[in-house]
GUVEXSE-893977 format. One record per residue (C-alpha): z, x, y. Coordinates in pm, whole numbers, padded with zeros to 5 digits, always signed. Layout:
<atoms>
ZXY;...
</atoms>
This chain:
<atoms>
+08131+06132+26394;+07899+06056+26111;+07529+05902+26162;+07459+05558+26049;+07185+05732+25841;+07470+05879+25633;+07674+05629+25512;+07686+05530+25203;+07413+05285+25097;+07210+05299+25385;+06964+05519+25192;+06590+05395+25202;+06469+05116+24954;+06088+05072+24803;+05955+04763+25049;+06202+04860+25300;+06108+04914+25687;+06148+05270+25641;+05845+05232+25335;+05665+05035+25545;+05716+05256+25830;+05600+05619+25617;+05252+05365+25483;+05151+05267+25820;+05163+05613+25932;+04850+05645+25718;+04685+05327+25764;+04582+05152+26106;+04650+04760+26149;+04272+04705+26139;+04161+04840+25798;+04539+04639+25709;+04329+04343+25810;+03995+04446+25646;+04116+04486+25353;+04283+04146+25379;+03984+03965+25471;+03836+04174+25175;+04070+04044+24982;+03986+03690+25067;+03629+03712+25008;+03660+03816+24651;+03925+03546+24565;+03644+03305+24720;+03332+03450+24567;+03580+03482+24207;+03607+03111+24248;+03266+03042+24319;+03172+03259+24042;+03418+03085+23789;+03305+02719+23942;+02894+02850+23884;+03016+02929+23520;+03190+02619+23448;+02836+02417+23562;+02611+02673+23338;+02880+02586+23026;+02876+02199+23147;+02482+02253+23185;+02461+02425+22830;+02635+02165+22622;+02443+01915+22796;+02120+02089+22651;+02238+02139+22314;+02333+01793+22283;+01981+01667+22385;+01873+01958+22199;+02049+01831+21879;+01902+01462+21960;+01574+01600+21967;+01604+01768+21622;+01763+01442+21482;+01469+01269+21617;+01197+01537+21467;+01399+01479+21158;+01324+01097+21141;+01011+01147+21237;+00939+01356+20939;+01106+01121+20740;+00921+00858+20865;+00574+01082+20822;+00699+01167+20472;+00760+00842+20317;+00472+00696+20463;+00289+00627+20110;+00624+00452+20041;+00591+00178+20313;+00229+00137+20239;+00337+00066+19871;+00606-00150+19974;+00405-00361+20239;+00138-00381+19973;+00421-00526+19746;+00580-00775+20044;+00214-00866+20105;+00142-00951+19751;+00471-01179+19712;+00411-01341+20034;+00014-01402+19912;+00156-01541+19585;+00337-01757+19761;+00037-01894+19984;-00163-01944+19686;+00134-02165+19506;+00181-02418+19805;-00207-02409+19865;-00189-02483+19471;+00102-02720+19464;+00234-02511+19271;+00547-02412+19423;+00898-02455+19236;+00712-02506+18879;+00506-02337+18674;+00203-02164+18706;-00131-02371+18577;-00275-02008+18540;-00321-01900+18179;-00122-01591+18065;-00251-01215+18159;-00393-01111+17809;-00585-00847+17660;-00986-00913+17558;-01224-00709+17348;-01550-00621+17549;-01700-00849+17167;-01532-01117+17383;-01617-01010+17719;-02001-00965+17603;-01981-01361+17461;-01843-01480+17815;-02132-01319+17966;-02368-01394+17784;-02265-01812+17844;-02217-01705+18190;-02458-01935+18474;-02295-01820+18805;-02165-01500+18735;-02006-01254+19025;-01896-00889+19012;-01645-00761+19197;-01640-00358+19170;-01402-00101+19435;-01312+00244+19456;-01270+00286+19037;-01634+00283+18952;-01730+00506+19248;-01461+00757+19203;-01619+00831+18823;-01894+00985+19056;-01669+01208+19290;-01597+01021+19507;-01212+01038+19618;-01037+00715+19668;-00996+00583+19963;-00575+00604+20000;-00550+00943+19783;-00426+01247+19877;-00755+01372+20007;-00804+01132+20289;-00579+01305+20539;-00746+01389+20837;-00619+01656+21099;-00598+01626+21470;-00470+01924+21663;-00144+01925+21500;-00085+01594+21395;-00218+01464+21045;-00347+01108+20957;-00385+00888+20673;-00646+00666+20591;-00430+00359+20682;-00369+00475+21042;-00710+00623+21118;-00917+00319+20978;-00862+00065+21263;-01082-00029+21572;-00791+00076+21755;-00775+00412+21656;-01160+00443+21699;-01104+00290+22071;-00864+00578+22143;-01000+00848+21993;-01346+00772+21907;-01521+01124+21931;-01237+01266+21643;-01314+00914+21411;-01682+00981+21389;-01622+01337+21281;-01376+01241+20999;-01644+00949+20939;-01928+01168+20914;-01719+01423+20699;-01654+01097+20416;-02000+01064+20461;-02086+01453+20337;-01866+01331+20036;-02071+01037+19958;-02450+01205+19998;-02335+01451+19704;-02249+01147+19493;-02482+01012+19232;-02467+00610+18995;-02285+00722+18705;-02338+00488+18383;-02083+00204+18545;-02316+00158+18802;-02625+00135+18568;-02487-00101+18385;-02414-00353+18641;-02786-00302+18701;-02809-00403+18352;-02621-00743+18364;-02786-00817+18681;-03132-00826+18438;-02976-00991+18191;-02813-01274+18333;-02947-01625+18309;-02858-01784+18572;-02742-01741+18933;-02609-01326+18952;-02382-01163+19275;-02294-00795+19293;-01997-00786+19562;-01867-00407+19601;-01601-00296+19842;-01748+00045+19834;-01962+00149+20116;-02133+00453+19924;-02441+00256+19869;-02437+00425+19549;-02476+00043+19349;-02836+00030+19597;-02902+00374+19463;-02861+00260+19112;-03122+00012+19125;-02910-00320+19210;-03122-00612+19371;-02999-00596+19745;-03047-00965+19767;-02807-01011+19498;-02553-00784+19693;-02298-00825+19947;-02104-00517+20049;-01799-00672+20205;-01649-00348+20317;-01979-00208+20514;-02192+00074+20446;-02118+00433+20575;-02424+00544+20633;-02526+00288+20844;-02399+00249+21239;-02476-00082+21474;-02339-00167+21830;-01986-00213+21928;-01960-00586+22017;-01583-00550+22158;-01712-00303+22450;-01819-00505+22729;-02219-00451+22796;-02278-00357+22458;-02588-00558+22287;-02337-00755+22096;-02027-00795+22341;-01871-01148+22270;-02137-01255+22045;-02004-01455+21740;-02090-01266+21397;-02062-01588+21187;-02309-01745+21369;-02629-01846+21179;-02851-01846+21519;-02734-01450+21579;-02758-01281+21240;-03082-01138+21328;-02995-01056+21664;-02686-00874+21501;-02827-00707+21209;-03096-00593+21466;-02842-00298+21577;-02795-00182+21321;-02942+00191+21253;-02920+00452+20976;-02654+00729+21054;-02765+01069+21146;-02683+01326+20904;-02353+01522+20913;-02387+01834+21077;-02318+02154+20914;-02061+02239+21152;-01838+01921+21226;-01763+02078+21578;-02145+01974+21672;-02119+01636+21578;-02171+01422+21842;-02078+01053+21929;-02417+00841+21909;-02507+00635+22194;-02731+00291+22117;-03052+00359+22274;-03099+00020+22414;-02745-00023+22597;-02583+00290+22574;-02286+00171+22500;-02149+00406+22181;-02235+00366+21825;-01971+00283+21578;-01963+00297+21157;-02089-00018+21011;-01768-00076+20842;-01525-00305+20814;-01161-00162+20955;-00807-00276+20889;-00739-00455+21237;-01067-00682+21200;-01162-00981+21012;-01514-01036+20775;-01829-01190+20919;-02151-01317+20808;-02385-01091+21026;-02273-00742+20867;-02063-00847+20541;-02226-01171+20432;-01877-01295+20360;-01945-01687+20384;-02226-01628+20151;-01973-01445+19927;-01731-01733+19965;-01988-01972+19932;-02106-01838+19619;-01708-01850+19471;-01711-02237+19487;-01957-02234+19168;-01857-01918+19048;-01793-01961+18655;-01742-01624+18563;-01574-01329+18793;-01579-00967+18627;-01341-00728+18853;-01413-00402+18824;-01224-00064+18910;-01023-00244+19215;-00631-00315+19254;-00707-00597+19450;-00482-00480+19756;-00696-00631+20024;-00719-00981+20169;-01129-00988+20075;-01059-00974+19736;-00774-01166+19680;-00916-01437+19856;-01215-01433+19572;-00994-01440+19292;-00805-01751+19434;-01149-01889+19507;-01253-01843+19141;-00936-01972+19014;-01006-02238+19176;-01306-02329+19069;-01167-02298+18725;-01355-01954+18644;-01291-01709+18379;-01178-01394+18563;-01216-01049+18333;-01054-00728+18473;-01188-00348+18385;-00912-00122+18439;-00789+00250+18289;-00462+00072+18346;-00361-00274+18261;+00049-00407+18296;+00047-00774+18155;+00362-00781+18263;+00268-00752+18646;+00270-01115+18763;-00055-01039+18961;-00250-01045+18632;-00132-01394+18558;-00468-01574+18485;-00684-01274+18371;-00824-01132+18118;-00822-00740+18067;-01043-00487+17941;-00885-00174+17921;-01091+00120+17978;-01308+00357+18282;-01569+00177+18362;-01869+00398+18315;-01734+00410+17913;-01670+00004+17856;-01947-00143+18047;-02282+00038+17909;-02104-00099+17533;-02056-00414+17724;-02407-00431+17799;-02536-00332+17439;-02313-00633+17338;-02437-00864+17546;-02847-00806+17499;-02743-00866+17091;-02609-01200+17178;-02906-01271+17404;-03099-01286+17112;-02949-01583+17003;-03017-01914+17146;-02780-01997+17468;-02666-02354+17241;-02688-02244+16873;-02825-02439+16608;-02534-02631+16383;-02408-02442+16077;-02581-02678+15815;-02290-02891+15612;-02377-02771+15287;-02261-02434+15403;-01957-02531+15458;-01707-02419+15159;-01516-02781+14949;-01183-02761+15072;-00901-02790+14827;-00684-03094+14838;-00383-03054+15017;-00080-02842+14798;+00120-03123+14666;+00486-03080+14791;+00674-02973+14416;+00951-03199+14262;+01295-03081+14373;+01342-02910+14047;+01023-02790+13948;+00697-02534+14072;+00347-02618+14072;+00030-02495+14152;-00132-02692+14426;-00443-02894+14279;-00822-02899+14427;-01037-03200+14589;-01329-03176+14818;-01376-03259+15158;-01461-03526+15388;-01827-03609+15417;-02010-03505+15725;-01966-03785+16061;-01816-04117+16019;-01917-04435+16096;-01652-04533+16351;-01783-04535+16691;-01689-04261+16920;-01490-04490+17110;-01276-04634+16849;-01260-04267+16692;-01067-04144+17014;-00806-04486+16969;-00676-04372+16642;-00584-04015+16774;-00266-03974+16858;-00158-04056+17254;-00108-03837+17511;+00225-03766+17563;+00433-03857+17871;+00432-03558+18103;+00856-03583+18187;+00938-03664+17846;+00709-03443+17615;+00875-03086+17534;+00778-02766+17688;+00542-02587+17409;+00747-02247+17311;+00675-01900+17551;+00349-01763+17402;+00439-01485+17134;+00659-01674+16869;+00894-01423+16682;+00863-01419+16303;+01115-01300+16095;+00924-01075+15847;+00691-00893+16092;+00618-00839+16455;+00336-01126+16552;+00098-01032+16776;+00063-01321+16999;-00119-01450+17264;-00014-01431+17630;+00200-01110+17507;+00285-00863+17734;+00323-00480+17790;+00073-00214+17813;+00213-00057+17448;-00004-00311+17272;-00296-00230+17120;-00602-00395+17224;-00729-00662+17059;-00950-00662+16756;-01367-00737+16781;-01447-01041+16631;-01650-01007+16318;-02042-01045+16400;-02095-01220+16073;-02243-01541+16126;-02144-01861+15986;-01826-01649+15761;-01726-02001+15655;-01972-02026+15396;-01849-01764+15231;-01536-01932+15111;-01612-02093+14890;-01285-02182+14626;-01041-02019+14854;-00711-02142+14839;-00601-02156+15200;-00300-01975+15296;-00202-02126+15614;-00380-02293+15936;-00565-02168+16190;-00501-02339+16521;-00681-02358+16824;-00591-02650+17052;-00224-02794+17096;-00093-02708+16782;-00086-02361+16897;+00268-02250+16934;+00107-02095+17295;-00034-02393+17389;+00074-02529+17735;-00003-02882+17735;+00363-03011+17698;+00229-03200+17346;+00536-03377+17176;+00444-03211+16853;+00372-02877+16909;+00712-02736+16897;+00798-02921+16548;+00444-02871+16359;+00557-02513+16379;+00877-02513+16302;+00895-02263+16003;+00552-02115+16040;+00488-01759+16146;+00213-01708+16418;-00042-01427+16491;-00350-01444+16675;-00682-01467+16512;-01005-01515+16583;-01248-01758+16396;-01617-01636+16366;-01930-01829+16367;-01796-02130+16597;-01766-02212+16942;-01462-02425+17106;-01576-02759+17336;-01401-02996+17499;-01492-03308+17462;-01426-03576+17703;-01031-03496+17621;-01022-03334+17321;-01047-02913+17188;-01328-02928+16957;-01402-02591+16684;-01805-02636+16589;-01930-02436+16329;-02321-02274+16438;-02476-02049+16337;-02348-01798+16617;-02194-01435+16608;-01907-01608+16869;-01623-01677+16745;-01313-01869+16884;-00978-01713+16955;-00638-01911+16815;-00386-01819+16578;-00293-01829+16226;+00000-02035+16124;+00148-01940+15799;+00467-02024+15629;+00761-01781+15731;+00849-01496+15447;+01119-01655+15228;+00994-01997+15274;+00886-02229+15025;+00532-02182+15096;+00344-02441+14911;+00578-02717+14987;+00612-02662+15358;+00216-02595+15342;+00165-02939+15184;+00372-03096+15396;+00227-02966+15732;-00067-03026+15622;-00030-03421+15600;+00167-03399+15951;-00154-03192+16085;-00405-03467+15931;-00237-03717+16149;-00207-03554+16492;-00574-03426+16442;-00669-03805+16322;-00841-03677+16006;-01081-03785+15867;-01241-04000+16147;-01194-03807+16480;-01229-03460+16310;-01314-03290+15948;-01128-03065+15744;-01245-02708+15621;-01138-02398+15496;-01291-02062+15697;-01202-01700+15677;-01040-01604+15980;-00975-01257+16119;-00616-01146+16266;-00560-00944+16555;-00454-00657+16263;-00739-00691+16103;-00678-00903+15808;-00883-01156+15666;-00721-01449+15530;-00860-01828+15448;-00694-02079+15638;-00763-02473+15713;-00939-02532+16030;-00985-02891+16173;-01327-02875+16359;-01562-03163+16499;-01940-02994+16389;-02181-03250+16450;-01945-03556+16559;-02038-03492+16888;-02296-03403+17168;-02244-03080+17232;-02539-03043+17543;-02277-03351+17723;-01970-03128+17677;-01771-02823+17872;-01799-02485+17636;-01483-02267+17689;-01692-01970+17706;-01438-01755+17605;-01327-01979+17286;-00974-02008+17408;-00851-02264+17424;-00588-02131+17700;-00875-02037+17963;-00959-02429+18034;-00982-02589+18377;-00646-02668+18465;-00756-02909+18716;-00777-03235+18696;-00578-03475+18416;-00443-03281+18123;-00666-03249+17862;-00497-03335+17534;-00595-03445+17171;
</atoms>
């Protein structure tokens, strides 16, 4: 009998019993089940493992994301840090539109035109005559003149200031609110602009405004927004200035700290200037190593010192700026010279408005000038540093300070005959213009019934608008007044010569030199101005020996005996004209808008063009038909830099 074992495919199988059977001979049922539980714990601690990984992966993008917010923030930040000179310059710009606009609905001037003459150029010849007629005269200087001593400005590149890690600009540090945080780190960077000033010296801009100071007859204000002290170095008359801007090395009490001598005590007060100008002290010197400065205490309340200047976030007073005496002084202000300032601040823009206002001349000194920037709208400009233009601007003005403030009338018989007026030629002939002499001195109309035969004032809505100063001519660029861009050249000295008319004797004149509405400039809205020049070519041109009045409504030319002159231009026929016909006849339409011969006389003077040319020219001028002592002297001689306020003033 065979075994079961034997039979065919009973043999033993892997995973079979019998397997099973041969392995657990070796190993016991308890190290089975070790190695089981064994098992068990590693597939547990695997997952634990792979569930700690998945949180650190989780946990790692999670920190590069904030990680790549915080560069993109570090990035705008730097951005923002970066481009800060950009916002200034573009608040400054927003700041200057939205002050524009203040001072045209202040003005009523809003939706028109500007009453402000147009930005122009001026000789310092000019500059030194305005001064010289000049009875209330205020100078405005800034940063410009003081940084021809050394001294940086205060927005360039120098004026960053470090703290641990972080770096400032002048804008940011210069507020009480700054000082209020940090106020131990402001008085070192204080004390440090202060090292820069003590090396400075007055360079020959600042002597000079000593200079017009003693020269000035009449009321004199030096207002500086520098607080160098270098104009009180200089020599200037502190009671004739106002430092609007404070003085760096001066410190006083801090009135916004409570128990401080000042706290709460109103600085425009009359009754507490004393008490207020009391705390202030001189500062102590800078100390060699700024890590020793300390912050000063005030001795009587202990509260801390703080610079006597004036910071972004506050407003001017009386007590430590004198600025109602500034702005008092504005009201009669007749003359305001500006010198080395952009006029970015509220302080000074608030000036020129008051000047402008009280129908001053305003004069700019500047390296740079843009006529084309409407901010210069209503200004004159003298191109040039200031420690170069004004000690010539001073020479200038002591020569005409010999003269006599009203000069004596250029005597008639000086005066040249003036040929008749070219006789328009016959359609098919040419002549010569023919010679007669001119109208005797005065008249014997009365000065009332003079003014009814000149022409009326035109209606305001219906008279034309006078062309845009700067009339093209066709043969050769005109250099005209009111024109802008800072490629033209500047203008051309009057000649000191005095009374040049009498030289011209015989001339034939060769066109007409203009000075009141018949200018093609002129913006009086006269009915004939755009017509009488129709034809004409017009330059400007400056006649010597004369000074421009108004009287009662009229521009009046008087020839004295005077090395002024007045500014106009020169109205000639157009190349390819026919000169002596068009001459004659503008010349008859010119004696009847001017109301020759009974409101004004007729003469023929030399005049000088902005290109230096001489040519003879009629000129209609009122010398000795009126008082002059009763009558407003455009002190410039143009016609354009009248009062605007007030009825129109036309001939």
């Amino acid at each position: 009998m065979e075994r079961d074992g034997n039979r065919p495919g009973s043999g033993s199988r892997p995973g079979s019993r019998g397997a099973l059977g041969i392995a657990g001979a070796n190993i016991s049922v308890k190290e089975s089940l070790e190695i089981l539980q064994n098992a068990s714990k590693s597939s547990e601690k695997a997952l634990e493992v792979q569930k700690e990984a998945r949180a650190a992966v989780a946990s790692m993008k999670e920190a590069s994301a904030k990680f790549e917010q915080t560069v993109a923030e570090a990035e705008k930040t730097c951005q923002k840090g970066s481009s800060l000179d950009e916002k200034w310059e573009e608040f400054k710009a927003k700041f200057e539109a939205l002050n524009r606009m203040a001072v045209e609905k202040i003005m009523g001037l809003g939706g028109g035109s500007s009453d402000l003459r147009p930005a122009d150029r001026i000789s310092v010849a000019r500059v030194a005559q305005v001064l010289r007629r000049s009875r209330n005269l205020v100078v405005l200087t800034g940063a410009g003149i003081s940084a021809e001593s050394g001294i940086p400005t205060f927005r360039g590149a120098d004026g960053f200031w470090t703290v641990g890690s972080k770096h400032y600009q002048p804008q940011e540090l210069a507020t009480w609110e700054k000082y209020n945080e940090m106020p131990a780190e402001l008085w070192r960077w204080y004390q440090y602009r202060w090292g820069i000033c003590r090396k400075a010296k007055p360079n020959p801009g600042h002597t000079s405004v000593v200079e017009l100071q003693r020269l000035a007859e009449g009321d004199f204000m030096l207002v500086t927004q520098n607080v160098d002290g270098l104009h009180l170095q200089a020599g200037t008359d502190r009671s004739k200035l106002c430092e609007i801007h404070g003085r760096i090395d001066e410190m006083r009490c801090d009135e916004r700290i409570e128990g401080s001598c000042l706290y709460k005590v109103d600085l425009n007060n009359i009754a507490n200037l004393d008490r207020a100008r009391a705390t202030v002290m001189p500062t102590p010197e800078p100390a060699k190593d700024e890590k020793e400065e300390c912050l000063p205490l005030c001795p009587k309340c202990g509260v801390r010192q703080r610079p006597k200047i004036l910071w972004f976030d506050e407003t001017y007073n009386e007590a430590f700026f004198k600025w109602n005496t500034v702005m008092e002084k504005m009201e009669h202000c007749d003359v305001l010279l500006i010198v080395g300032t952009q006029l970015t601040t509220g302080g000074p823009r608030s000036m020129v408005r008051a000047a402008q206002k009280a129908g001053a001349i305003i004069i700019r000194v500047d390296p740079e000038v843009d006529l084309k920037d409407d901010s210069t709208a209503g200004m004159l400009h003298l191109q040039g540093k200031s420690g170069e233009v004004l000690p010539d601007l001073v020479k200038e003005v002591a020569r005409l300070r010999k003269e006599p403030l009203m000069p004596r009338l250029a005597a008639m018989a000086d005066l040249p005959p003036i040929p008749e007026a070219p006789s328009a030629p016959a359609a098919s002939t040419s002549s010569a213009p023919s010679l007669s002499r001119t109208a005797t001195r005065g008249t014997s109309t009365p000065a009332a019934a003079r003014k009814s035969m000149a022409p009326r004032a035109p209606s305001p809505a219906a008279a034309p608008r006078a062309p845009s100063p700067g009339m093209k001519t066709p043969s050769r660029p005109a250099a005209s007044a009111g024109s802008s861009g800072s490629a033209s050249p500047p203008p051309r000295a009057p000649s000191r010569r005095k009374g040049r008319a009498a030289s011209d004797r015989g001339q034939i004149p060769t066109g007409f030199f203009v000075y009141g509405t018949l200018r093609p400039d002129d913006d009086s809205k006269a009915s004939w101005t755009k017509s009488f020049n129709e034809g004409l070519e017009a330059e400007v041109a400056y006649l010597p020996g004369a000074s421009l009045y108004i009287d009662g409504r009229y521009p009046a030319v008087c020839f004295e005996q005077t090395s002024c002159s007045v500014r106009g231009m020169l109205l000639k026929p157009a190349a390819g004209g026919s000169g002596a016909g068009l001459l004659a006849s503008k010349l008859t339409e010119a004696d009847q808008i001017e109301g020759y011969p009974d409101l004004y006389s007729r003469t023929v003077a030399t005049v000088l063009t902005d290109r230096g040319v001489t040519c003879p020219a009629y000129v209609y001028h009122r010398t000795g038909k009126f008082d002059r002592t009763s009558c407003q002297r455009i002190t410039d001689g143009d016609w354009l830099s009248r009062v605007r306020s007030g009825p129109a003033l036309l001939p």
